[in-house]
N, C-alpha and C positions, 0 to 999 in steps of 0.2 A: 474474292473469297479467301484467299492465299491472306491477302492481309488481315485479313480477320481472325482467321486461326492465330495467328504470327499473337498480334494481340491477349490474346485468351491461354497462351501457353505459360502460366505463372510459375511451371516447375522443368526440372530436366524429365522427371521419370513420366509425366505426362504423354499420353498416346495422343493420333490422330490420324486422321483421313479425309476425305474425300468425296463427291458422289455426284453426277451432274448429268440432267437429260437436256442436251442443248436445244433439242427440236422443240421442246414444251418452253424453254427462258426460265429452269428452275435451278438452282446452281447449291450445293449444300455440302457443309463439312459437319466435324465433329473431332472436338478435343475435349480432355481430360483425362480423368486415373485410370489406368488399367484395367477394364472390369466388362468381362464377357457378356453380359449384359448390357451394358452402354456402348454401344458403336455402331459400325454401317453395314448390315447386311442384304442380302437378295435372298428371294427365292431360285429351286430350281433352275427354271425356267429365264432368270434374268431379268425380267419382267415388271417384279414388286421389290421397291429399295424401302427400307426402313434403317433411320437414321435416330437414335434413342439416347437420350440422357436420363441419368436418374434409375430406378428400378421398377419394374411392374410385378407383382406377384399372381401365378397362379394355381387357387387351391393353398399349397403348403410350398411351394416353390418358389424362387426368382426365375421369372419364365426367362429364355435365352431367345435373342432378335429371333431367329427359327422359327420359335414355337408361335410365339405374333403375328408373323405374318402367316402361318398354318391357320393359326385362329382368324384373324380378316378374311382369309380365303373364304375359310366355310362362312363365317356370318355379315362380310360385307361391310358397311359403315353403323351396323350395329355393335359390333368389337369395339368402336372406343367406350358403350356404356358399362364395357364389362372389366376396363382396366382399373386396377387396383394398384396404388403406389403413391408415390413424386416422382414426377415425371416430364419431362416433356418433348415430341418430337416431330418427324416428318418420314409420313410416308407418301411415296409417290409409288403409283398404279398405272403404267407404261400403256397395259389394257384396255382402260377407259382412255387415258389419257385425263388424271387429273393426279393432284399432290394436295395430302390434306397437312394440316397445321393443327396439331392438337396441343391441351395441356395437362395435369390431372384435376382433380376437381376443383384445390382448393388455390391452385396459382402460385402454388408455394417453389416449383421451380420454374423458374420466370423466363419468358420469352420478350424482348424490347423489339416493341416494332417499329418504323418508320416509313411515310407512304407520301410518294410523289411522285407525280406525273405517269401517273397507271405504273410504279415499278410500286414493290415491298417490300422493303430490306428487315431482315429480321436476327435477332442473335441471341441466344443465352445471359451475356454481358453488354452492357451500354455501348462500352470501351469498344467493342468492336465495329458499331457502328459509327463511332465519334471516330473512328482511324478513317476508311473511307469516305464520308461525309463530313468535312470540316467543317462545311457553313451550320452544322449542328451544334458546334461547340459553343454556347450559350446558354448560360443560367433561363430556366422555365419561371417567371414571377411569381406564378400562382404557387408552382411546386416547390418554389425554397421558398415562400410562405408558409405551407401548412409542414416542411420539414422543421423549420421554426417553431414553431407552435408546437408539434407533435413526436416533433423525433422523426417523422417518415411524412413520405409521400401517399394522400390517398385518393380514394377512384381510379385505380391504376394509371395514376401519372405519373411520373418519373419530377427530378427535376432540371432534368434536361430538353430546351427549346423542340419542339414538333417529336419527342421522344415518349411512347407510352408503352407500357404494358399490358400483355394478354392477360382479359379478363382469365380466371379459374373455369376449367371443365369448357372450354372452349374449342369449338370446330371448324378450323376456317377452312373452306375447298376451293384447289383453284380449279380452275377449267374454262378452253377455251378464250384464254386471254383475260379472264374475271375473277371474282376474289367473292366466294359466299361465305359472307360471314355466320355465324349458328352457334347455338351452347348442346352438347349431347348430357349437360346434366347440371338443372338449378337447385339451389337451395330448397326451395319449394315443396319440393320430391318425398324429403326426411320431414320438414316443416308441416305437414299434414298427416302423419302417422298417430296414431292413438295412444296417449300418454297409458304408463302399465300404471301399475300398483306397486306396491315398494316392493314385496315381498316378491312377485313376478321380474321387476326388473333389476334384484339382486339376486333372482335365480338366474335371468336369462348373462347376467353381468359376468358373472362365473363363468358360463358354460363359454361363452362368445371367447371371453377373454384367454382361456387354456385352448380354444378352435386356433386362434389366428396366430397366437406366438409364435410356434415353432416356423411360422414361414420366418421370420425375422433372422434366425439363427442358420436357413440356409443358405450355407456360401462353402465354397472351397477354400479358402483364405480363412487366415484365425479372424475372429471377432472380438476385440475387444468391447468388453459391458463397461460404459463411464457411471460407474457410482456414486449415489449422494447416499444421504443421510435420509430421507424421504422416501414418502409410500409409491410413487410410481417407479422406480428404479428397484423398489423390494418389492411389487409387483410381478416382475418380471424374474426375480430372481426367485420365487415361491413359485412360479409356474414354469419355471426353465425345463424343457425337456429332460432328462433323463439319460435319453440317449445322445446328448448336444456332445460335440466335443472343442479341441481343439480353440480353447477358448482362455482368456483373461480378464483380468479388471482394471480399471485404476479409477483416481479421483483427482480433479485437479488442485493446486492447494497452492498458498502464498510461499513467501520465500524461509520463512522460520515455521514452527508450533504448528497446531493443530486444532483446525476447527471442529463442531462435531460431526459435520460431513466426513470428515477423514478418520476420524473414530469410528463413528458408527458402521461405515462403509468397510471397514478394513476387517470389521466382527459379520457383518453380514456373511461379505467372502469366507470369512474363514470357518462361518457355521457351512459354507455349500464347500467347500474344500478347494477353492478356487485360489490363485494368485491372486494378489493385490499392491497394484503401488501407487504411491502418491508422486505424482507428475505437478513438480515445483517449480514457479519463476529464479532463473538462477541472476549472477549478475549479468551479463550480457542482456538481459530482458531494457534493464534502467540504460544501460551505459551506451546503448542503441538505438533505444525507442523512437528515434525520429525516422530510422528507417525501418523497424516494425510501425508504425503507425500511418505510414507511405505507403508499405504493403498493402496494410488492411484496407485503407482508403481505395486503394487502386482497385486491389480484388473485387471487392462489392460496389464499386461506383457507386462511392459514397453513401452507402445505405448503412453502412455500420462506422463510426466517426473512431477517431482516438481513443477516446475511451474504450475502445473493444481490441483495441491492440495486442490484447492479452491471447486471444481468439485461435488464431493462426500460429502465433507459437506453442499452445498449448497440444494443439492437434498435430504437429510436425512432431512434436513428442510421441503421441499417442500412436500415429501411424509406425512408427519407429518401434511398436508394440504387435501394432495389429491394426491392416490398412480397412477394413471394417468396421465401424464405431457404431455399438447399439445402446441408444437411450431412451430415458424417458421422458424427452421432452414435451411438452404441452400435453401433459396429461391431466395438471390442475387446469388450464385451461378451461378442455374440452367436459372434464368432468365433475371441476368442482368450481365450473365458473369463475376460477382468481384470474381477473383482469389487472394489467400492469398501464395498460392503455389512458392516456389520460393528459391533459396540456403540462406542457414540460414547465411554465410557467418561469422562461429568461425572463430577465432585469429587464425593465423597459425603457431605462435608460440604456440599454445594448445598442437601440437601431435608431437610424433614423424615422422621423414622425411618421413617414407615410407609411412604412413597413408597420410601423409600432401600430395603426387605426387599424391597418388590416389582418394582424396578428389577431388583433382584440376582437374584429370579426369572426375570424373561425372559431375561435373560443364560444363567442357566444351562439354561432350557426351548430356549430357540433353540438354544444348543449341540448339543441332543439330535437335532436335526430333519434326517433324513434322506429326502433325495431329486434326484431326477434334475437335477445342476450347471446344464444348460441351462434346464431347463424354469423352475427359481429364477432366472435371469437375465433370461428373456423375459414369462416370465407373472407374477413377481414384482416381482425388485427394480428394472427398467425402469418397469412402473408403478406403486410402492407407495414406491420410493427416491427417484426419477432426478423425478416429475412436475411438480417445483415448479419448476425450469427451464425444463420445456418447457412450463408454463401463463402462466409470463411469458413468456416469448419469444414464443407465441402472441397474448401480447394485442398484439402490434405487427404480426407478418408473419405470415403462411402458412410453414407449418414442413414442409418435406420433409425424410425421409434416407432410402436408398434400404434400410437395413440390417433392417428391420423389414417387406420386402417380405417378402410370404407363399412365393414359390419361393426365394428366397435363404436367410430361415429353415428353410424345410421342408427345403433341402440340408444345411442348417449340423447340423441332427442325424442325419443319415448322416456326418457326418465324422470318422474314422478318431482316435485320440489323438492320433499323432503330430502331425497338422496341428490337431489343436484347441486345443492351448495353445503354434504356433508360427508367426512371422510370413511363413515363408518363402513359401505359398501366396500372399500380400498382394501381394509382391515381384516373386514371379516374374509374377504377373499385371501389375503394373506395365510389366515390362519387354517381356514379350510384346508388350502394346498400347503402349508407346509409350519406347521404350527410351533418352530424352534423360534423360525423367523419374526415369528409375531410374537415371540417372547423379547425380542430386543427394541425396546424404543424408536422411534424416530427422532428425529430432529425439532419435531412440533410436539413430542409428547407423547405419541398415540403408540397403542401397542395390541395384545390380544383383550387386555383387558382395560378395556377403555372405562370403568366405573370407579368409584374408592374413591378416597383421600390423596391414595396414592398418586394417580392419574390426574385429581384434580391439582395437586402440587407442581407434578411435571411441567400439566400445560399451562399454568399459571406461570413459572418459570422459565419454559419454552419462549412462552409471547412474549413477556418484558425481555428478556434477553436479546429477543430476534427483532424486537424493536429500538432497544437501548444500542444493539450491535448500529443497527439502518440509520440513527442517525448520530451515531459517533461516527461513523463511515461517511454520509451524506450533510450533516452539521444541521441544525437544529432549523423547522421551518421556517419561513423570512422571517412573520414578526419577533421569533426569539431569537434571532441568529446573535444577537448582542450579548446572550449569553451561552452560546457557543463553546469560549475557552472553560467555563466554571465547570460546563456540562462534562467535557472530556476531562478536566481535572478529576470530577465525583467518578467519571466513570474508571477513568485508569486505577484510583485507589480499590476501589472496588473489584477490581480484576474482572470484573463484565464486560470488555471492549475484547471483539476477535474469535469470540465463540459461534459464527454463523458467518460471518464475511471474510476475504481473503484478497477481494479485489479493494485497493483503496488510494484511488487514483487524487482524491480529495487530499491527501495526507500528499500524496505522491508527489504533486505537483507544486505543492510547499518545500519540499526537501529532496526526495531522489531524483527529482523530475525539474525542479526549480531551475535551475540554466539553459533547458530544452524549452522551458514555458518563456522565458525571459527573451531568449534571440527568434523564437519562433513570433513572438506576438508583438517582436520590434520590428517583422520585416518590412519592404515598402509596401509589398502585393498586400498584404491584410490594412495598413494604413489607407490603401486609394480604393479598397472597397467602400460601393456606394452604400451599402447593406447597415454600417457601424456608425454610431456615433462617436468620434475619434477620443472626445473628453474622455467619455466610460471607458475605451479600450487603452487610454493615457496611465491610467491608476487601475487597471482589471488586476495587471499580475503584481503589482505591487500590495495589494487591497490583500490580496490570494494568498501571497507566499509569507506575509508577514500574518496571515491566523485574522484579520480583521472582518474579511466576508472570506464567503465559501460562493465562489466564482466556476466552481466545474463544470457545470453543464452550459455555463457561457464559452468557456474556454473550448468544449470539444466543441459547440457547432461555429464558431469562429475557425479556429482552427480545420475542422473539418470540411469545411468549404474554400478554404484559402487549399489546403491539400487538391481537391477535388480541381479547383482553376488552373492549377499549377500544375498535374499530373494528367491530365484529365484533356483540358483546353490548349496548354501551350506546349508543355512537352509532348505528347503523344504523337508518335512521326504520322507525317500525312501520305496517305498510297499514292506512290507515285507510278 
């Protein structure tokens, strides 16, 4: 267990402990950021341990270990239907004599388990099970399959050999030497609720959304707000308590200029009288990046590649602010259906044939799969897509967003079509509570007054912009990729390139990145991979750096798997 913490400690200021009933064979720690709510407490009595990552909220609160196990007391194994949060943990019940294993609904803070020989080893991070069990350190085939394909691993598989993930809203109880596996709460539950009426569920949208805020905002510790340019981060800032304090902003941003996220963001603040800065990549970010992008890789076991490198530096920042960070991520998501989810669609000359058939397979198996639009955004691609962000980002600050609250999901599937893939509820909620805010644009256009000429210029401009930005940044789809350079010549004269993107690792890797891409993808370890076809990976950074293809998303999951063998399999010391 000692070695497992040892593993999972990726900072100095990082706490931990402890916790172990030898008579029952349950043995349990906990590490991470300092936060009176995540850690290992008892009752009175001695009795009941609760071992807690993540935050539960109750009412208007961050309940504290205490108050949890006060609530188990009174309601018994009915208390896990009533936690609210990201979450996940172990309580053991000395009483009965049994330790449950929960998680929160959506599986969004991840438990990796592995089961052999009637034992279960379980941990927060892969990494820690791959330190004591070394015959585990082996690529999963199915699972750097559909990472290939998808970006991520799904059906909670990992893609680490015999290594999987807790399903979301999961109960597993030991006792007695046995393992009962159980869910205290499915999709299903929300999925049969009576769709409202528009009008009804932009009343009830409002009232839900000014209920559940203010828990967000408490904590003892300042909070930093990460501001965009967009309607869920002004969301929250038109409904910001009142009475909040002790608080700041920032927004993350590239290394020069100014996108309109950092515009817009900086007039929002300063309509609420808030701080505001822009938290920038300096040099050290480029002149490094082999070992930020070793970090990232290590942190999230492999769930977030290179390309997210940015991640973990950005939030070493922010915490350097305020070790609290409240956002508003997956809020289009969950409420206006924008899925990002989709085949990453690498060169197929990248792999070898056999990978290549069975790539082509998922593609076309996934195609097949039908089922309920929200239920795949919340219970899926949030945690099976999106995790690798929010595992770095975690390993620096306490990660709020208020969008994954349990009454504000539970509403978001009563909501009528028309307001489910429409901004307009967002808006007009902005303006209700605080109607300066909704006099300043967003990013996409939208404002108090979403009608006119005016509005339709915006968002006319917004789109192409934010589109002309996505692929000057990401290069032109394959069949036009040939005119790639023409495209970023019109666009540079035109000064439309930079006004929505700040991350542009495509550029990157041509010139500030270019020597990191060059010795990294000349190593042996990526060459005697069975996974590559050696031709394509011969001319990949040559093709890259010289502007001829746009190779990024070959580059991070090569590279990100070569990271992953090397960090992961042969470095990580083994418990001795």
């Amino acid at each position: 267990m000692k070695a497992m913490i040892v593993s999972m400690q990726h900072e100095a200021f990082y706490k931990s402990g402890t916790c172990s009933v030898s008579q029952s064979g349950i043995y349990g720690g906990w590490v991470g950021l300092e936060n009176p709510a995540s850690q290992i407490c008892s009752n009175e009595q001695k009795n009941i341990f609760l071992i807690l990552s993540g935050e539960c909220f109750l009412e208007s609160e961050v309940a504290t270990g205490q108050k949890l196990i006060q609530l188990y007391e009174q309601l018994g194994q009915r208390f896990f239907g009533k936690l609210n949060g990201l979450f996940s943990g172990l309580l053991i019940d000395q009483r009965q004599s049994k330790a449950f294993l929960f998680n929160d609904r959506y599986g969004s803070q991840r438990i990796y388990f592995h089961e052999s020989d009637g034992d279960l080893y379980f941990a927060s991070e892969a990494k820690a099970l791959l330190r004591i069990l070394p015959e585990l350190r082996e690529f999963d085939p199915k699972g750097v399959t559909q990472f290939l394909t998808f970006g991520c691993t799904l059906d909670w598989r990992t893609i680490f050999r015999d290594i999987n993930i807790l399903p979301g809203g999961s109960l597993w109880t030991f006792e007695n030497g046995g393992c009962r596996k159980e869910k205290y709460f499915s999709p299903e539950i929300w999925e049969a609720q009576p769709q409202l009426s528009a009008a009804d569920f932009e009343s009830r949208f409002q009232e839900t959304f000014q209920k559940i805020l203010p828990r967000y905002f408490s904590t003892d510790s300042k909070t930093g707000i990460a501001l965009t340019g967009g309607l869920d981060t002004r969301m929250i800032m038109a409904c910001r308590p009142q009475n909040s304090r002790n608080q700041t902003s920032y927004t993350f941003a590239g290394e020069t200029g100014k996108t309109l996220d950092d515009k817009i963001a900086a007039r929002v603040a300063a309509a609420c009288g808030l701080e505001h800065k822009l938290l920038r990549l300096q040099p050290d970010f480029f002149s490094n990046f082999a070992a930020h992008a070793d970090k990232t890789v290590f942190v999230t076991d492999g769930c977030f590649g290179i390309s997210g490198s940015h991640e973990i530096y950005f939030n070493r920042q922010a915490r350097e602010l305020a070790t609290t960070r409240l956002t508003g991520n997956y809020g289009s998501e969950v409420f206006r259906g924008i899925s990002t989810f989709k085949p990453l669609g690498l060169s197929a000359g990248l792999f070898n044939p056999d990978l290549r058939d069975k790539i082509n397979s998922n593609v076309e198996n996934f195609s097949r799969r039908r089922e309920n639009l929200m239920s795949f955004a919340v219970f899926k691609e949030i945690p099976w897509n999106l995790s690798g962000s929010l595992a770095a980002g975690r390993s620096q600050v306490s990660f709020r967003t208020p969008y994954l609250d349990n009454e504000l999901v539970s509403l978001a599937y009563q909501s009528p079509e028309s307001a489910r893939r429409s901004s307009l509820p967002a808006s007009r909620l902005v303006k209700a509570c605080r109607k300066s805010l909704s006099e300043i644009p967003t990013d996409r256009g939208f404002s108090g007054d979403n009608s006119g000429l005016i509005f339709l210029y915006r968002r006319i401009f917004a789109e192409t912009t934010f589109k002309t930005d996505y692929y000057n940044n990401e290069g032109l789809p394959r069949p036009l990729a040939a005119f790639d350079s023409v495209f970023k010549f019109a666009v540079s004269k035109l000064k439309l390139a930079g006004l929505h993107k700040y991350l542009h690792y495509n550029t990157w890797f041509r010139h500030a990145l270019a020597g990191y891409l060059r010795s990294a993808l000349a190593s042996s370890q990526v060459r005697q991979s069975p996974f590559w076809n050696p031709a394509f990976l011969d001319r990949m950074a040559g093709e890259h750096i010289a502007g001829r293809k746009n190779h990024s998303l070959e580059i991070n999951a090569v590279l990100t798997l070569e990271a992953v063998e090397r960090l992961l399999f042969r470095e990580l010391p083994r418990n001795n």
